[in-house]
Structures are given as structure tokens and as C-alpha cells.
MDTraj code that builds the backbone (N, CA, C; nanometers):
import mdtraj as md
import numpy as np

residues = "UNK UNK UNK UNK UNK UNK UNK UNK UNK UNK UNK UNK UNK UNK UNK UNK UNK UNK UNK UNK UNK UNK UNK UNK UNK UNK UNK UNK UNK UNK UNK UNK UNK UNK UNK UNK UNK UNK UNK UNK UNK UNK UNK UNK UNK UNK UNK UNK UNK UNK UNK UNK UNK UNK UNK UNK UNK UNK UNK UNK UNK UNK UNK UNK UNK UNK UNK UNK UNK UNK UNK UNK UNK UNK UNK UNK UNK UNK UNK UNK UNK UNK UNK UNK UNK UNK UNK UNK UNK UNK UNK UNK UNK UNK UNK UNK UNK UNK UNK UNK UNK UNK UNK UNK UNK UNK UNK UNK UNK UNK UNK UNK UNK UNK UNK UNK UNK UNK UNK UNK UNK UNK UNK UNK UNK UNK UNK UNK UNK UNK UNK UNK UNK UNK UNK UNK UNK UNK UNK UNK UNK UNK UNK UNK UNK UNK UNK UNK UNK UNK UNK UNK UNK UNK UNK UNK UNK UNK UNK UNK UNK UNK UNK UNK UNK UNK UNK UNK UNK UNK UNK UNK".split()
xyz = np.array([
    [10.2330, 10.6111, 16.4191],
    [10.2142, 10.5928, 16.2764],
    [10.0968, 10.6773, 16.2270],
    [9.9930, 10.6242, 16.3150],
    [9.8728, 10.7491, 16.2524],
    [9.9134, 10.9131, 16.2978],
    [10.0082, 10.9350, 16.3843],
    [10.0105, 11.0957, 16.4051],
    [10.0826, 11.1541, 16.3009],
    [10.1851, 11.0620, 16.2410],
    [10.2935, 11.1043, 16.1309],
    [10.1888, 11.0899, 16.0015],
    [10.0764, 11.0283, 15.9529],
    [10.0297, 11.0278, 15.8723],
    [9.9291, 11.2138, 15.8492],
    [9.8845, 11.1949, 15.9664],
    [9.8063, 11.3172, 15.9790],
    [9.9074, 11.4719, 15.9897],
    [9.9917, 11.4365, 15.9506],
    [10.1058, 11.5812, 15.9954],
    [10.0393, 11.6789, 15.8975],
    [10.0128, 11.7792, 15.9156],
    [9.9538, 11.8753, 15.8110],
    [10.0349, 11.9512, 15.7154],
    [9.9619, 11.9595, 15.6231],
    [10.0498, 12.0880, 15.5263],
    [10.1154, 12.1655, 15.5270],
    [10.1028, 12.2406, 15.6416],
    [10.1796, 12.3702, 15.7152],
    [10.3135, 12.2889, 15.8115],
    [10.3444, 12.1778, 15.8014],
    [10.4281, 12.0747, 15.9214],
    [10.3711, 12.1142, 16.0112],
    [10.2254, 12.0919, 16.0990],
    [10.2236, 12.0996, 16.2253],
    [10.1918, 11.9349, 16.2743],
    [10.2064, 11.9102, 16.3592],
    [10.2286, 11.7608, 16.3740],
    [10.1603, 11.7352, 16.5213],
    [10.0911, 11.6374, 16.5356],
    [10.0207, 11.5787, 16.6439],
    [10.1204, 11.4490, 16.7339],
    [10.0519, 11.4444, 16.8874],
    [10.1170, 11.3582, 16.9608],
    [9.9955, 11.2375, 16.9752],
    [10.0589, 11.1393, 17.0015],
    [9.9952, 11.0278, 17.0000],
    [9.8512, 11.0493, 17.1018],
    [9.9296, 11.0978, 17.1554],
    [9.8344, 11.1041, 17.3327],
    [9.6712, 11.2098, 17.2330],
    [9.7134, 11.3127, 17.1762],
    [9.6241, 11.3731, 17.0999],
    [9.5448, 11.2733, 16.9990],
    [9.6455, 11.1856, 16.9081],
    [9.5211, 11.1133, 16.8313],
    [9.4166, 11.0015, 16.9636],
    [9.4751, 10.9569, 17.0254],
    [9.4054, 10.8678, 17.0774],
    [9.2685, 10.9285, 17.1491],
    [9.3275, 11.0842, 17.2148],
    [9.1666, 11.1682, 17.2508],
    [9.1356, 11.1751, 17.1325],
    [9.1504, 11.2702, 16.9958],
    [9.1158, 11.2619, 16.8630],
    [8.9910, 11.1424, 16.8534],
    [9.0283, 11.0143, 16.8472],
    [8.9580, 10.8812, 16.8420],
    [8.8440, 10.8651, 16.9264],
    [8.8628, 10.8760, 17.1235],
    [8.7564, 10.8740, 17.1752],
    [8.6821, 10.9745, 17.1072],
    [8.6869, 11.0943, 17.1051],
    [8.6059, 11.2146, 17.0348],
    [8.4724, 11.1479, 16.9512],
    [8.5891, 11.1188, 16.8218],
    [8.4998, 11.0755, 16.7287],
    [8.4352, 10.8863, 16.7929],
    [8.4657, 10.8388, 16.8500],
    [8.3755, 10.7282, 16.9361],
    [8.2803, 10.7761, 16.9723],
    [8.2418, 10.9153, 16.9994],
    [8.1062, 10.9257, 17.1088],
    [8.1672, 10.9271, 17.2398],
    [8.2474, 10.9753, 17.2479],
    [8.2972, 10.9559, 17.4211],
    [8.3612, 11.1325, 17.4533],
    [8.2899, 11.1260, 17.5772],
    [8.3236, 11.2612, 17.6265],
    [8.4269, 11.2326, 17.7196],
    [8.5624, 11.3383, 17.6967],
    [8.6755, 11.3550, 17.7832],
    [8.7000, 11.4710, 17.8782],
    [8.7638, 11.4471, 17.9743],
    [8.8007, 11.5649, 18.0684],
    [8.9322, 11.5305, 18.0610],
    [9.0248, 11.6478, 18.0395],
    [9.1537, 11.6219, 18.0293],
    [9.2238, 11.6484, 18.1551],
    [9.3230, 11.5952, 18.2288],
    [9.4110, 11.6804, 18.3381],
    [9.5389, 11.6841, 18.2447],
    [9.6058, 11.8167, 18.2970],
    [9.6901, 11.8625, 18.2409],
    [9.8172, 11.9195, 18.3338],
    [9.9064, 11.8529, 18.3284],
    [10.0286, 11.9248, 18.4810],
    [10.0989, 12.0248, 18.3841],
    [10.0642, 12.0672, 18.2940],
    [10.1727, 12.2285, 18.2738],
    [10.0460, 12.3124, 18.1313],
    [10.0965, 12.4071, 18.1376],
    [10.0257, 12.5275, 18.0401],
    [10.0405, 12.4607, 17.9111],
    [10.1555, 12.4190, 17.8581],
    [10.1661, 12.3242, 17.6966],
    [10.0685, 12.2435, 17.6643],
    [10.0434, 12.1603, 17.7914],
    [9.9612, 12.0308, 17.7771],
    [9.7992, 12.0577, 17.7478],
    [9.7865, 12.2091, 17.8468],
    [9.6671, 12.2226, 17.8255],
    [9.5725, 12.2609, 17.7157],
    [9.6986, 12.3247, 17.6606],
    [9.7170, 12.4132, 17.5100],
    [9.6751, 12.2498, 17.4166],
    [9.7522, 12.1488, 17.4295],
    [9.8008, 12.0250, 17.3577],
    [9.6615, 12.0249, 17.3363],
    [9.5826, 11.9465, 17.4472],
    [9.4602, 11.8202, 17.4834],
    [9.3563, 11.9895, 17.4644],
    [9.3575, 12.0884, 17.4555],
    [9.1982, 12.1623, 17.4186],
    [9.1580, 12.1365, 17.3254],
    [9.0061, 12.1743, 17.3631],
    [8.8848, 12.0949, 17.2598],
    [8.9736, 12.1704, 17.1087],
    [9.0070, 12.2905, 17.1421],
    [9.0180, 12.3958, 16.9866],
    [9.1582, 12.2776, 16.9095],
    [9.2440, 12.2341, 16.9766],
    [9.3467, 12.1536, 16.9367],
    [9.2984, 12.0032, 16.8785],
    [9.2428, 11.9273, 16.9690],
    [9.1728, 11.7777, 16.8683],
    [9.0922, 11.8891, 16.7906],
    [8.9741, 11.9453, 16.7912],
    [8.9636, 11.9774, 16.6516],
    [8.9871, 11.9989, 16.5584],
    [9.1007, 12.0627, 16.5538],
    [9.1674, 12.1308, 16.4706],
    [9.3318, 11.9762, 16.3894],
    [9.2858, 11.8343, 16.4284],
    [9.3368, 11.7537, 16.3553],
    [9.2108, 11.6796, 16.2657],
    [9.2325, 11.6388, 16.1697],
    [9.1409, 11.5929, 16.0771],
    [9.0667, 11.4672, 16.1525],
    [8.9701, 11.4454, 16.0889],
    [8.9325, 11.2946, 16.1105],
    [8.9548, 11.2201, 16.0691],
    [8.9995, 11.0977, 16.1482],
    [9.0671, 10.9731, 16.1185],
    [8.9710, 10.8389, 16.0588],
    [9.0924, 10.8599, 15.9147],
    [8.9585, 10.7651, 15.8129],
    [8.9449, 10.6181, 15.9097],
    [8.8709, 10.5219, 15.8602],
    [8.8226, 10.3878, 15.9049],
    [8.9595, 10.3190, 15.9336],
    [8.9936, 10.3724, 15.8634],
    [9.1830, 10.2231, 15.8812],
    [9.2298, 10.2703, 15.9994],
    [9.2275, 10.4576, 15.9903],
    [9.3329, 10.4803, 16.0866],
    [9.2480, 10.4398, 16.2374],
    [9.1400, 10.4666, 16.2790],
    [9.0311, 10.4674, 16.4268],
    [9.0801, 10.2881, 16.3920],
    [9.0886, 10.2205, 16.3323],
    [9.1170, 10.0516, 16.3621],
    [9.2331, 10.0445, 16.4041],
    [9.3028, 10.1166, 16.3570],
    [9.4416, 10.1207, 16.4324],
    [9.5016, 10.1593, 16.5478],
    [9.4507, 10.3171, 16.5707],
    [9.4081, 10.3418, 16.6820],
    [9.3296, 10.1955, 16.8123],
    [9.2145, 10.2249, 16.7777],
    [9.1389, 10.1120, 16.8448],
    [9.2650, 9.9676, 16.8636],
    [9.3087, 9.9371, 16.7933],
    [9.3765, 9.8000, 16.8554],
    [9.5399, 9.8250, 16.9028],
    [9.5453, 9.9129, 16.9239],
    [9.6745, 10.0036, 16.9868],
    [9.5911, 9.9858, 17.0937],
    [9.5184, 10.0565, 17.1553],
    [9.4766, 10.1311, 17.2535],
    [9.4355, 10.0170, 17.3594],
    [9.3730, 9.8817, 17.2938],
    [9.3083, 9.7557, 17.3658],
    [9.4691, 9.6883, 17.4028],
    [9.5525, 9.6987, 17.3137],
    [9.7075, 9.5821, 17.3684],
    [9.7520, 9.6966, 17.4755],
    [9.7288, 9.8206, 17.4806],
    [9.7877, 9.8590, 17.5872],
    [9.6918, 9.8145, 17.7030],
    [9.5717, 9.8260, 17.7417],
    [9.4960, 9.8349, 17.8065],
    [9.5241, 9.6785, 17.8387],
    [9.5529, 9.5925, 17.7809],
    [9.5730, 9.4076, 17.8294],
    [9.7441, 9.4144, 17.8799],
    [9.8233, 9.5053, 17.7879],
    [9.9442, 9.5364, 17.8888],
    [10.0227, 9.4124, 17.7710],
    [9.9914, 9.4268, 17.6839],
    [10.0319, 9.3300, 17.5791],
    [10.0554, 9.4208, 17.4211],
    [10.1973, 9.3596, 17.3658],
    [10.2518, 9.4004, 17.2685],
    [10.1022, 9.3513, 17.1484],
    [10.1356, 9.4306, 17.0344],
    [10.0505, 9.4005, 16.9677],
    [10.1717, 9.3186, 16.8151],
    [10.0789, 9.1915, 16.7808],
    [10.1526, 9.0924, 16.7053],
    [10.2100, 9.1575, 16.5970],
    [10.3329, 9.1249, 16.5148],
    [10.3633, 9.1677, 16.4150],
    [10.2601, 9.1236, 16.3236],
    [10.2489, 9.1947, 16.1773],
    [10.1867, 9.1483, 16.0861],
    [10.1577, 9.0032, 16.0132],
    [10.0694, 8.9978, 16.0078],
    [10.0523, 8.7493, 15.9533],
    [9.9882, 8.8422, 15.7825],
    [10.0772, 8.7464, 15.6632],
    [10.0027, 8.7454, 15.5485],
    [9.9606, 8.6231, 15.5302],
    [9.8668, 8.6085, 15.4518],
    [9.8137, 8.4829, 15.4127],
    [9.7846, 8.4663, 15.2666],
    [9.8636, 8.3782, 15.1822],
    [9.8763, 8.3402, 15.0735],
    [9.7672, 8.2442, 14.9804],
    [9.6725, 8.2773, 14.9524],
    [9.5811, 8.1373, 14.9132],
    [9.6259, 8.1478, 14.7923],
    [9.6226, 7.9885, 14.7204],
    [9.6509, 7.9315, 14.5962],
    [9.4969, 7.9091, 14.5615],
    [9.4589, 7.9598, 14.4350],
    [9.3437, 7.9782, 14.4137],
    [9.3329, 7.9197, 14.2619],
    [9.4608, 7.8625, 14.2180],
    [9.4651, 7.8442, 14.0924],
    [9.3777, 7.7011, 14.0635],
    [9.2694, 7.6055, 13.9933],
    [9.2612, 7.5589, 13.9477],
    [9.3496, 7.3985, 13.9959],
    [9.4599, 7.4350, 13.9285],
    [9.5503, 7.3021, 13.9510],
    [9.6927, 7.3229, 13.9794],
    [9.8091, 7.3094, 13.9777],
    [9.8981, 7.3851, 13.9819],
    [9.9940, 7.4144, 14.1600],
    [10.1178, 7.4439, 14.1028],
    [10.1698, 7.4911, 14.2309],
    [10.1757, 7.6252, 14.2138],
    [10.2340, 7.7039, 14.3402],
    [10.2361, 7.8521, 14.3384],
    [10.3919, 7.8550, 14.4409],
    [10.4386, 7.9087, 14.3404],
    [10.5898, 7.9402, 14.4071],
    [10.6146, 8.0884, 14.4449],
    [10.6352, 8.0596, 14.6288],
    [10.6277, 8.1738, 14.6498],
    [10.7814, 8.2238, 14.7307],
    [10.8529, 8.3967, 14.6807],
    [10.9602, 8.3792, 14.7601],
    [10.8828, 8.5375, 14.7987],
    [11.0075, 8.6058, 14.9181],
    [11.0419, 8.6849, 14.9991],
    [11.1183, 8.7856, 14.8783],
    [11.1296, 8.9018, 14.8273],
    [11.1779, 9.0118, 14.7646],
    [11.2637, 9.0387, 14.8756],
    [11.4256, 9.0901, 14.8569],
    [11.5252, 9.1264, 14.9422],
    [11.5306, 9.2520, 14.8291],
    [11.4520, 9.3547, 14.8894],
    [11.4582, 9.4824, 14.7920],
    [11.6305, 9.5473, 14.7761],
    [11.7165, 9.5067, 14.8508],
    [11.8384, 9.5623, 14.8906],
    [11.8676, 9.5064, 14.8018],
    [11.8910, 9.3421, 14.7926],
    [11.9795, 9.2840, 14.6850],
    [11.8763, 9.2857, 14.4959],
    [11.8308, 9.2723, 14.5540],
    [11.7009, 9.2378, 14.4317],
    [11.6966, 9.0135, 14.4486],
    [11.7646, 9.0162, 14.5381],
    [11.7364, 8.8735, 14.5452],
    [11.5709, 8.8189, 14.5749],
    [11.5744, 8.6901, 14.5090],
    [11.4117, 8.6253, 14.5607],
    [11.4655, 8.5032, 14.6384],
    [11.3842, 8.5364, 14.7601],
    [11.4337, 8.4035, 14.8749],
    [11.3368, 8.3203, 14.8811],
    [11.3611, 8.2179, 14.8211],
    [11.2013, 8.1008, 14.8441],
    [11.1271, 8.1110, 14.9650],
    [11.0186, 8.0864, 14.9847],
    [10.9525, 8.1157, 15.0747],
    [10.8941, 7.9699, 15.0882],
    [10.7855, 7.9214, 15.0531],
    [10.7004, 7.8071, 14.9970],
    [10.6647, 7.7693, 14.8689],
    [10.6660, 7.6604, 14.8070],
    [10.5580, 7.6006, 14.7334],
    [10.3834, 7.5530, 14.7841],
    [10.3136, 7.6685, 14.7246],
    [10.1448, 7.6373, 14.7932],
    [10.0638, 7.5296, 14.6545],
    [10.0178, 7.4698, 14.7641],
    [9.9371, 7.3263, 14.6174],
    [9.7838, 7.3930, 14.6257],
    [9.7498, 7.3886, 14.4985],
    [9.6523, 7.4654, 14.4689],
    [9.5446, 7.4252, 14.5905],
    [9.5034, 7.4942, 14.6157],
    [9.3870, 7.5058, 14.7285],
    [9.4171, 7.5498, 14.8957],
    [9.5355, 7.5294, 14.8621],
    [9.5882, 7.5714, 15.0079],
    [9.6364, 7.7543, 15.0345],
    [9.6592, 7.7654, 15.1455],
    [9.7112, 7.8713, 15.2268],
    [9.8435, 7.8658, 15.3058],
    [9.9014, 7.9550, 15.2792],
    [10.0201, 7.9592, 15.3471],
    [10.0357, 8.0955, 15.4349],
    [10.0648, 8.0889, 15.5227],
    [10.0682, 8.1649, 15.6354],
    [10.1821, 8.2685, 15.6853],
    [10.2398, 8.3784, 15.7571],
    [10.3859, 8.4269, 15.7752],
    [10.3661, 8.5459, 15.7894],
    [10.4226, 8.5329, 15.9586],
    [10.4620, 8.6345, 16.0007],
    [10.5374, 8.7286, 15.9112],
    [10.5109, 8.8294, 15.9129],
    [10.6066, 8.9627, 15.8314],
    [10.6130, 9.1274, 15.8589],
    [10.6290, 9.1644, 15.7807],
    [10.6693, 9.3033, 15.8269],
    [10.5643, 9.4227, 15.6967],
    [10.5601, 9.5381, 15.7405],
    [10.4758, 9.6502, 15.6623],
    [10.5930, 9.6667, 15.5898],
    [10.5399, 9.6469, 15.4139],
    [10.6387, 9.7091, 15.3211],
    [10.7441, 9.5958, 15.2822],
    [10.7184, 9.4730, 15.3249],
    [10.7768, 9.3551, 15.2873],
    [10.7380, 9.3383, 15.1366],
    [10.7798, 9.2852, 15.0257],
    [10.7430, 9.2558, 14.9153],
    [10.7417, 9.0630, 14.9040],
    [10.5940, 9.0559, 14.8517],
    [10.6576, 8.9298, 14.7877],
    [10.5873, 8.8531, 14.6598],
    [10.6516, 8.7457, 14.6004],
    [10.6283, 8.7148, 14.4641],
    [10.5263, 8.5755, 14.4675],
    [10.4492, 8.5793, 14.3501],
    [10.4538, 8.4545, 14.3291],
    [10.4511, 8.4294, 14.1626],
    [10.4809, 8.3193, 14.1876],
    [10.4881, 8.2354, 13.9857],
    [10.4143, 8.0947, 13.9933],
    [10.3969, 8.0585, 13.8797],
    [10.2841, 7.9419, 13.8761],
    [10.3906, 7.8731, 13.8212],
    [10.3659, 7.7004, 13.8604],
    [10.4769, 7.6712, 13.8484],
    [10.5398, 7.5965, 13.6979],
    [10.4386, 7.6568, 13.5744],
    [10.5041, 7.6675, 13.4379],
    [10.6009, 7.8047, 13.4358],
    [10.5695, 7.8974, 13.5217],
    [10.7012, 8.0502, 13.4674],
    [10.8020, 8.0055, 13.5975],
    [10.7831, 7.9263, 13.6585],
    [10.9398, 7.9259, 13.7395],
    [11.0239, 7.9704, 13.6795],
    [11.0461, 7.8900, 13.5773],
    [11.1868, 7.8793, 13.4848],
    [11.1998, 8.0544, 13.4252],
    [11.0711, 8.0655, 13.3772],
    [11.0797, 8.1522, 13.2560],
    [11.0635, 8.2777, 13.3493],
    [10.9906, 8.2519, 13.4619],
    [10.9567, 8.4070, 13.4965],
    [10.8853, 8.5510, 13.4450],
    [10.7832, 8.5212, 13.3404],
    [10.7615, 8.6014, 13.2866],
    [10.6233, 8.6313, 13.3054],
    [10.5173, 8.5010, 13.4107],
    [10.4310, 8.6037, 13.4925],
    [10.4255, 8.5387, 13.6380],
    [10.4750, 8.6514, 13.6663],
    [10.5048, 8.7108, 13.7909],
    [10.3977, 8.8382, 13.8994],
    [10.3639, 8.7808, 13.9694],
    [10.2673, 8.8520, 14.0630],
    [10.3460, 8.9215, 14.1925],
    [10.3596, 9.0306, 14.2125],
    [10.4192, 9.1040, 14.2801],
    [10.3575, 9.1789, 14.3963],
    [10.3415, 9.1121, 14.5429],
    [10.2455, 9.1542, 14.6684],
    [10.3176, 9.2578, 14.7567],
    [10.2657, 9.3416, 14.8153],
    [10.3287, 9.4319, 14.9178],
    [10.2463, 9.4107, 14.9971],
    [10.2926, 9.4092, 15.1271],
    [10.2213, 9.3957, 15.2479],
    [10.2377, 9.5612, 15.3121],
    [10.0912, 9.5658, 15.3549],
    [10.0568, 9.7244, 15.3295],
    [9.9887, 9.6995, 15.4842],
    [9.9810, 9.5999, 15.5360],
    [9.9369, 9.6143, 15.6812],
    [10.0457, 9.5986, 15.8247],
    [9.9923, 9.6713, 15.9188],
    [10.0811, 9.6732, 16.0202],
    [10.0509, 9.6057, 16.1049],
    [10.1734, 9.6232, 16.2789],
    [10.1449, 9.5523, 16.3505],
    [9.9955, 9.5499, 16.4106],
    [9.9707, 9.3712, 16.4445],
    [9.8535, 9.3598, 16.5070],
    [9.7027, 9.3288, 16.3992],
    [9.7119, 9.3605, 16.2714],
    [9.6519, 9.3389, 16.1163],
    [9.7079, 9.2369, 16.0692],
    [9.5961, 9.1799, 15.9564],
    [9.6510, 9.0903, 15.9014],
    [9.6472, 9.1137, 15.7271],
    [9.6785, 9.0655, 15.6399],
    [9.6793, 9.0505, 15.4976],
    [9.6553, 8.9347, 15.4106],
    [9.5591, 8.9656, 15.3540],
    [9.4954, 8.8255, 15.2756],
    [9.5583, 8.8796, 15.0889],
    [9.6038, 8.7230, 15.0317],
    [9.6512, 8.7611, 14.9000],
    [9.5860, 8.6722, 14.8563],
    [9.5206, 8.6598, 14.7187],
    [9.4124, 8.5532, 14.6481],
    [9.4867, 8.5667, 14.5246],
    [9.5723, 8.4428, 14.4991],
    [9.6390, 8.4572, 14.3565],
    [9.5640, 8.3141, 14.2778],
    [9.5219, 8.3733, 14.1319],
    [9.4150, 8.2930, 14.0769],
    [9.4930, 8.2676, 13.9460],
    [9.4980, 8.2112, 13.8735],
    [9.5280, 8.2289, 13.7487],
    [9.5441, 8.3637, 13.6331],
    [9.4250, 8.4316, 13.6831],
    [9.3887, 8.5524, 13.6112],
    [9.4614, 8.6622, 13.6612],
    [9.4970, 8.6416, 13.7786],
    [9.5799, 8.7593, 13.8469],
    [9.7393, 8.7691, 13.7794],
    [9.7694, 8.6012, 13.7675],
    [9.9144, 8.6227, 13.7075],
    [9.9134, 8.6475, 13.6289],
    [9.7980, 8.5825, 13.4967],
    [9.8497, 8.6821, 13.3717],
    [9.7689, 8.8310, 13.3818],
    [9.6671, 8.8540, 13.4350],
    [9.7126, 9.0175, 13.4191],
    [9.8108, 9.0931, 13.4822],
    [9.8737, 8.9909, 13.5414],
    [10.0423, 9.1112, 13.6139],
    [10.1646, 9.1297, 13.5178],
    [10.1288, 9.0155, 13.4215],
    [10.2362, 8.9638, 13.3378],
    [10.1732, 9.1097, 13.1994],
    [10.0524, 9.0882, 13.1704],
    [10.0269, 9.1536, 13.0212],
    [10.0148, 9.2882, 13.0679],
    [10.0158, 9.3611, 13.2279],
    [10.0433, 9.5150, 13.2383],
    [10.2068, 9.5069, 13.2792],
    [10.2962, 9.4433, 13.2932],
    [10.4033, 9.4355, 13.2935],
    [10.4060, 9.4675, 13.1182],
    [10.3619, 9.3829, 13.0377],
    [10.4049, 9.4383, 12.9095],
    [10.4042, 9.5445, 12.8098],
    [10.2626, 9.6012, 12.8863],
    [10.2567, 9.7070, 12.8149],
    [10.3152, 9.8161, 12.8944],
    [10.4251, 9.8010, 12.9911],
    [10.5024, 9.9637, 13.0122],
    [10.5890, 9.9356, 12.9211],
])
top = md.Topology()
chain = top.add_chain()
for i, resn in enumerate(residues, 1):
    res = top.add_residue(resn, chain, resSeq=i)
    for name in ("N", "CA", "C"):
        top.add_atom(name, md.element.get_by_symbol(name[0]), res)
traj = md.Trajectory(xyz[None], top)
């Protein structure tokens, strides 16, 4: 995921095995590479990790907890979001976006103060409504889960969040 992010302008494109030296690099860690053919050596030279950018803070976290589930010999968890109801008083109705159908699949009702929890996926969408717009639907808070495996995602839906999703919904 981080080598496809870093693909350069020109399409030249990096191998994993490269970001992860890439990463020690920028750790402070000095490498000696072995190399069983002329490609590889070409691959892993100093002139080659240099010559890929540096990897902002998200991506070296990503890296980094890739690199520890291999090293334990353990998959790294799918993505957990976490839903807090932050409203005052109130329920928070929350479903699952089926971007294919445009369907909304209930998910939970959260009672104000609580958290709701769920496993999910990068690029999952999901909703919530307070539970005066059930019916009406007209403010509506709309979440994407933007983290991957092994990360987690925190959503803080307050009162103020739904109606400003609702009054920039109105003005497109």
C-alpha cells in the first residue's frame, strides 16, 4: 500500500522489500544489503532508497506495524471504528452505506454517551442521524473510514457536527 502510494510521476514504482529498507534508513538504522542477482543489487543501492521520497508520519506507522506482525509471525487486525455519541441527550442511528446499492444497513442505535465499536474495512462508508431526522433524514453525517489494516478510527458525532453536515449539504 505504501509502495503504490509512492509510485512516482515518471511511473517508476518501488518494492515493498525497498520501502521497508527506505524506513530503517530514515529510523537511524544502518543496512548491509545481500543481494543473489545484479537486479537486486541495482534494487536495495544506497543511490535507489534514495532516490524514493520520504515517507510522511502515517506512512513509517504503517510501515512500522507491518514490519512488527511479521516479525511476531502474526496477521495484522482488520480495521476497528469507534463511534462515540457525543450528543447531549438523544439516540444516534447508525447504518453501514452499501455504496453498490445506495442501500443504508442499520448498524446500531448509540445512547448518548456511549461508543460503539466494529470491525471494518478502508473505504467503508458510514452514516449517522439523530434520532429526530430518522424519519426525515435531512441531517445526516456521512463517515469514511480512511484507516487500514492493524489502525484504528475514532468518529465524535456531537450535535454540531450533524447540523453542519446538513447546512453544507445545503448550500451545494
Amino acid at each position: 500500500m505504501v509502495a503504490q502510494a509512492l509510485k512516482t510521476e515518471d511511473d517508476r514504482s518501488f518494492t515493498p522489500q525497498q520501502i521497508v529498507l527506505k524506513w530503517l534508513v530514515q529510523q537511524g538504522v544502518s543496512i548491509t544489503t545481500f543481494a543473489p542477482d545484479v537486479a537486486a543489487v541495482l534494487e536495495y543501492s544506497p543511490r535507489s532508497l534514495a532516490s524514493i521520497p520520504d515517507l510522511t508520519r502515517k506512512q513509517q506507522e504503517t510501515v512500522e506495524s507491518v514490519v512488527g506482525a511479521m516479525l511476531r509471525g502474526q496477521d495484522l487486525p482488520p480495521p476497528m471504528a469507534k463511534f462515540h455519541n457525543r450528543m447531549m441527550d438523544g439516540l444516534l442511528h447508525l447504518f453501514w452505506l452499501n455504496e453498490a446499492t445506495g442501500e443504508e444497513v442499520p448498524v446500531d442505535t448509540v445512547k448518548a454517551g456511549k461508543t460503539y465499536v466494529s470491525t471494518t474495512y478502508q473505504g467503508h462508508k458510514f452514516i449517522a442521524y439523530a434520532d429526530d431526522d430518522l424519519q426525515t433524514r435531512e441531517q445526516r453525517y456521512v463517515m469514511s473510514v480512511e484507516r487500514g489494516y492493524g489502525q484504528n478510527q475514532h468518529f465524535l458525532i456531537k450535535e454540531a457536527t450533524l447540523q453542519e453536515s446538513a447546512s453544507a449539504r445545503s448550500e451545494l
